[in-house]
C-alpha positions as a Markdown table, in Angstrom:
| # | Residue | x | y | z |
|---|---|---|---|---|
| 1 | Unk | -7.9 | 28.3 | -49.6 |
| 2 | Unk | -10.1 | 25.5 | -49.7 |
| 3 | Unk | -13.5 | 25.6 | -52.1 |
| 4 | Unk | -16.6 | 24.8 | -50.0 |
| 5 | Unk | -17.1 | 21.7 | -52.3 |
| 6 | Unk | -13.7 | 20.2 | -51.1 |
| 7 | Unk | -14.1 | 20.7 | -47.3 |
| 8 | Unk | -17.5 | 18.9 | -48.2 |
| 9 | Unk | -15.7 | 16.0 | -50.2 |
| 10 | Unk | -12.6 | 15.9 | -47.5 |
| 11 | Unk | -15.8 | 15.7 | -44.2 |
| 12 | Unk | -17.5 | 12.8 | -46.3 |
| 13 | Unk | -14.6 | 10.9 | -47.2 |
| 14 | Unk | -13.5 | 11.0 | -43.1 |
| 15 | Unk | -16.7 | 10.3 | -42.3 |
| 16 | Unk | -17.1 | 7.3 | -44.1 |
| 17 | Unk | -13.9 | 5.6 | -42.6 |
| 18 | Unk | -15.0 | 6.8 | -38.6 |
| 19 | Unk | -18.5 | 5.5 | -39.5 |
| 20 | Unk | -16.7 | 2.1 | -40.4 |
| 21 | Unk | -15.2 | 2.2 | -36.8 |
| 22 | Unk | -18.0 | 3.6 | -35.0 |
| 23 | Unk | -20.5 | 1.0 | -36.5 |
| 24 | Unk | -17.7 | -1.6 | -35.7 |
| 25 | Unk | -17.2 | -0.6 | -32.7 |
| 26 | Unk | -21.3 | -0.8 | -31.6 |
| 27 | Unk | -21.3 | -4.0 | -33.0 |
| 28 | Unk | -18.9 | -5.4 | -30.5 |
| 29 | Unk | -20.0 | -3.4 | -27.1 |
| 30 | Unk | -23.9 | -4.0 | -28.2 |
| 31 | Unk | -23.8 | -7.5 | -30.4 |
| 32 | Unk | -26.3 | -6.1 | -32.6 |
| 33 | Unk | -25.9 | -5.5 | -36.9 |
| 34 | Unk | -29.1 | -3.5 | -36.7 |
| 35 | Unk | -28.4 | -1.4 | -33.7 |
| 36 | Unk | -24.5 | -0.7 | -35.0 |
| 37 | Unk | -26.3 | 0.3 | -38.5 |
| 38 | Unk | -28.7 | 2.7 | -36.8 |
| 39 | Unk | -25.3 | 4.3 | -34.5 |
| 40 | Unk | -23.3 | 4.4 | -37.7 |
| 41 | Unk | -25.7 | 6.4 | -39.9 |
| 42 | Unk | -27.0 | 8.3 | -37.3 |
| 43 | Unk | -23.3 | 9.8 | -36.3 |
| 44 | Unk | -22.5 | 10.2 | -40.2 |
| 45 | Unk | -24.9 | 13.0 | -40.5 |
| 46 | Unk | -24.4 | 14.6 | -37.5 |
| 47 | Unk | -20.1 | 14.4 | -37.7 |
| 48 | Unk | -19.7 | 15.4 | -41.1 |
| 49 | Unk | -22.4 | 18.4 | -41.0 |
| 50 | Unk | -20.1 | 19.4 | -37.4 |
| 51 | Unk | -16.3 | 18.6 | -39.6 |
| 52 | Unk | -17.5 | 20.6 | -42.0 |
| 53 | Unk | -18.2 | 23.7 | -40.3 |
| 54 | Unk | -15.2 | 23.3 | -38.0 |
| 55 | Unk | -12.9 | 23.5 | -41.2 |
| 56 | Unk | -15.0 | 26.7 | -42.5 |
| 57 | Unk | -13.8 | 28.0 | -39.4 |
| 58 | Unk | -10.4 | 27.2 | -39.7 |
| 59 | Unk | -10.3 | 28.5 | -42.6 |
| 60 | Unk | -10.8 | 32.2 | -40.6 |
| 61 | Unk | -8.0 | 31.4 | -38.5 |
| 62 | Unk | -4.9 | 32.7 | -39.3 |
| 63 | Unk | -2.5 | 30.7 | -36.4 |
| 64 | Unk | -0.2 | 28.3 | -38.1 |
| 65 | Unk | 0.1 | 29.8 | -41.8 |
| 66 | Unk | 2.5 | 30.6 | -43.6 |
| 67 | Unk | 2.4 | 33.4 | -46.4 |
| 68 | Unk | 4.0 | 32.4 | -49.8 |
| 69 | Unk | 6.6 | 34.7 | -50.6 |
């Protein structure tokens, strides 16, 4: 089972590569640094805080693992 501390470090380190695609992403559709910037840290909050309660819960859910023997 995983320690709170490393579904923490596992949401930031994903979040920091889709914030890089995100903020790349708004800087192509919108043409604006600033605007991407303000998308990009704006979503890094809000995704990590939602990744890392979605692998909390996962964590509840048995479907898929396997016992050690």
């Amino acid at each position: 089972m995983d320690t709170h501390s490393r579904s923490f470090a596992k949401a930031l380190s994903w979040r920091m590569t889709g914030t890089v695609d995100t903020m790349v992403i708004s800087m192509i559709v919108t043409g604006s640094i600033k605007l991407a910037a303000t998308i990009g840290l704006t979503e890094v909050v809000t995704k990590s805080v939602l990744y890392y309660l979605h692998e909390r819960a996962w964590l509840k859910i048995p479907y898929g693992r396997k016992t050690g023997a």
